[in-house]
N, C-alpha and C positions, 0 to 999 in steps of 0.2 A: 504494500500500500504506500510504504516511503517512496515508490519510486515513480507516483506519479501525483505527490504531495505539490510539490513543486510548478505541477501545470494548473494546481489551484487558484495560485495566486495571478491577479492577471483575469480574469475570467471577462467575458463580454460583458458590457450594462445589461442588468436586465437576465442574468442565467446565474443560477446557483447550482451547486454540486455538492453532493453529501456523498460519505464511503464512510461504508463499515466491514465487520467482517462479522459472520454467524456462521458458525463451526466452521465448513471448509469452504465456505460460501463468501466473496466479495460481493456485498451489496451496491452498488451506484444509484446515485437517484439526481437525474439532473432536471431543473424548473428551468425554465426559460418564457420570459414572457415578449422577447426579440422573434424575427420573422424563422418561417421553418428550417431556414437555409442555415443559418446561425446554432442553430441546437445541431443539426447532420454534421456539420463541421465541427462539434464539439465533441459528437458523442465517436464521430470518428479519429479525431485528435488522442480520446479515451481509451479507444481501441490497440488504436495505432501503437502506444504505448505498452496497454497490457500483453500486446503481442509481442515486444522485445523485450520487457522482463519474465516472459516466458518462454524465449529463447533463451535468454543470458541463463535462466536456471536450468534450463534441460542442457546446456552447453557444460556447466558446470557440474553436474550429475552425469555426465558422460554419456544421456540420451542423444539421440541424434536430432535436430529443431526440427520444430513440425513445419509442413511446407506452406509456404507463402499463400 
């Protein structure tokens, strides 16, 4: 979750973003009250993210990354 702390800050006027974690579950919950365009670029920004610290961990764990 630290490693996409960091894209919180910064957020568009107008879109909030909440993370939690429940048992092995990251929750995300992003409001946005900006046009639909602005939330899709967020929630892929989000993504975008949790998909290279879940390479960086399966790199590290000697899994092979899952593909693109």
């Amino acid at each position: 979750m630290r490693s996409l702390m960091p894209d919180n800050r910064g957020t568009p006027v107008g879109t909030e973003i909440e993370m939690s974690v429940s048992g092995k579950k990251l929750v995300v919950k992003v409001v946005s009250t900006d046009d639909l365009r602005s939330l899709i670029r967020t929630v892929d920004d989000i993504l975008s993210c949790l998909q290279s610290a879940e390479r960086a961990i399966s790199s590290l764990e000697g899994d092979s990354a899952p593909a693109p």
